[in-house]
KEKEMAR-291923 format. One record per residue: z, x, y of N, C-alpha, C in turn; residue in one letter. Coordinates in nm, 4 decimals, decimal comma. Layout:
N
((Z X Y) (Z X Y) (Z X Y) a)
...
# end
This chain:
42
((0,8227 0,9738 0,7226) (0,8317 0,8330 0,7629) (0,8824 0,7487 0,6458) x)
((0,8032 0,7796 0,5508) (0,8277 0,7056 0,4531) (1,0096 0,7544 0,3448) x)
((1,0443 0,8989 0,3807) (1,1541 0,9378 0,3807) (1,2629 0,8853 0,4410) x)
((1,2451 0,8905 0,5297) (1,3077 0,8073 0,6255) (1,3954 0,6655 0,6196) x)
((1,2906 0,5693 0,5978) (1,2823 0,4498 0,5402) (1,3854 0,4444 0,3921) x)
((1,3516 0,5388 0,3204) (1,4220 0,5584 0,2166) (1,5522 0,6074 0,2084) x)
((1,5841 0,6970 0,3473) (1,7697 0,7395 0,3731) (1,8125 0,5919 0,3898) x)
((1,7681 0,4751 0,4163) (1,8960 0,3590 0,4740) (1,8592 0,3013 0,3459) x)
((2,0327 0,3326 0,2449) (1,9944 0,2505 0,1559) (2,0292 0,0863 0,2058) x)
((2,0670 0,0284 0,2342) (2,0858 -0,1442 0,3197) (1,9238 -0,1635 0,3518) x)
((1,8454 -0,2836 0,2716) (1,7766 -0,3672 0,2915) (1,7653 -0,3665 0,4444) x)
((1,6653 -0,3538 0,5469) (1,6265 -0,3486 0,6447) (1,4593 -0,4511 0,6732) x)
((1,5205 -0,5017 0,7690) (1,3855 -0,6753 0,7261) (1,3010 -0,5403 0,8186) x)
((1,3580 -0,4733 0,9024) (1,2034 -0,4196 0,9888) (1,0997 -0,3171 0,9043) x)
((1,2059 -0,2846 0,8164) (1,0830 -0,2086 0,6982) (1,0157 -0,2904 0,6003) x)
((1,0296 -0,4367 0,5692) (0,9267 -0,5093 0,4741) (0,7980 -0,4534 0,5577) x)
((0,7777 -0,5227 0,6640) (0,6180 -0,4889 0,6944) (0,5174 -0,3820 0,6771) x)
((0,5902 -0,2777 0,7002) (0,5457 -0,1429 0,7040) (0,5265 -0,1616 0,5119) x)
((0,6209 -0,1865 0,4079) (0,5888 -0,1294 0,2680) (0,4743 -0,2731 0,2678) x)
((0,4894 -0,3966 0,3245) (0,3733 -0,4890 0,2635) (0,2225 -0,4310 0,3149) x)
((0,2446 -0,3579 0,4502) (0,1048 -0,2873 0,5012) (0,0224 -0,1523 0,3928) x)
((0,1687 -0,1011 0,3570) (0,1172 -0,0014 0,2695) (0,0612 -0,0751 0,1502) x)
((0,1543 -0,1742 0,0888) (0,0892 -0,2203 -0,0400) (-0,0504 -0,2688 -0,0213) x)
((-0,0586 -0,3401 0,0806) (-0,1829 -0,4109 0,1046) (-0,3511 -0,2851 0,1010) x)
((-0,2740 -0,1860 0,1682) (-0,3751 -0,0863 0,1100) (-0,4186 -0,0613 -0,0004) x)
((-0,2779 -0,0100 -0,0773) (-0,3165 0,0208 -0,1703) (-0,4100 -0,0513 -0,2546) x)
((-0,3841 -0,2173 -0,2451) (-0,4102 -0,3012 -0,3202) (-0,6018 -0,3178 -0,2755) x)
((-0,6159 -0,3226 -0,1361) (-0,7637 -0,2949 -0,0793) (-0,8350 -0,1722 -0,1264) x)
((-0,7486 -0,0899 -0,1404) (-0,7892 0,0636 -0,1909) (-0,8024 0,0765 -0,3457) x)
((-0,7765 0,0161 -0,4185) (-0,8066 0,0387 -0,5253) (-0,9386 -0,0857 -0,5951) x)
((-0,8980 -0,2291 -0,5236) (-1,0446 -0,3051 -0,5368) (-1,1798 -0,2685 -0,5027) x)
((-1,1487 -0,1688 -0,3635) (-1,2836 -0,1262 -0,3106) (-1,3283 0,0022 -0,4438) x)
((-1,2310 0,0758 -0,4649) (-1,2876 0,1515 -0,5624) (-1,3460 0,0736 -0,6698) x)
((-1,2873 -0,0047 -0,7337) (-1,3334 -0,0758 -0,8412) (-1,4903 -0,1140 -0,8222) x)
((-1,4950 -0,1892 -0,7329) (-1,6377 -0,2361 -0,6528) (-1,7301 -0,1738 -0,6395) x)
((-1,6903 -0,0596 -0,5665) (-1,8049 0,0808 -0,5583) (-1,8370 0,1485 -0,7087) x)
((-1,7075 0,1285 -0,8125) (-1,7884 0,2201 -0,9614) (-1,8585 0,0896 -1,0278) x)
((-1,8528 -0,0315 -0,9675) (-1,8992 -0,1425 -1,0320) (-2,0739 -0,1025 -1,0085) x)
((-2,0644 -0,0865 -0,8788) (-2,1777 -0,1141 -0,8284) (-2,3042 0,0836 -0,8235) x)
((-2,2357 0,1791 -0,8728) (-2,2761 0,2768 -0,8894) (-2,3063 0,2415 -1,0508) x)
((-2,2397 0,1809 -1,1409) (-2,2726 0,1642 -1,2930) (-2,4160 0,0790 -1,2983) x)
((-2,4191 -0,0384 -1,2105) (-2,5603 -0,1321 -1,2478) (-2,6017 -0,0257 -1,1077) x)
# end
């Protein structure tokens, strides 16, 4: 999928969403970790 996305090199507006959904994970996915070793340390 994400291959995919990556054969059209031309800027494609229908793939922003899909990489801002992924980022947004990532970005949820790595605060929640943070949070959880915050909260396993105290």
């Amino acid at each position: 999928m994400i291959k995919h996305a990556f054969n059209h090199q031309h800027p494609s507006i229908q793939s922003l969403p899909m990489y801002s959904l992924i980022l947004g994970m990532i970005i949820a996915a790595t605060s929640a970790i943070k949070f959880f070793c915050q909260q396993i340390s105290t």
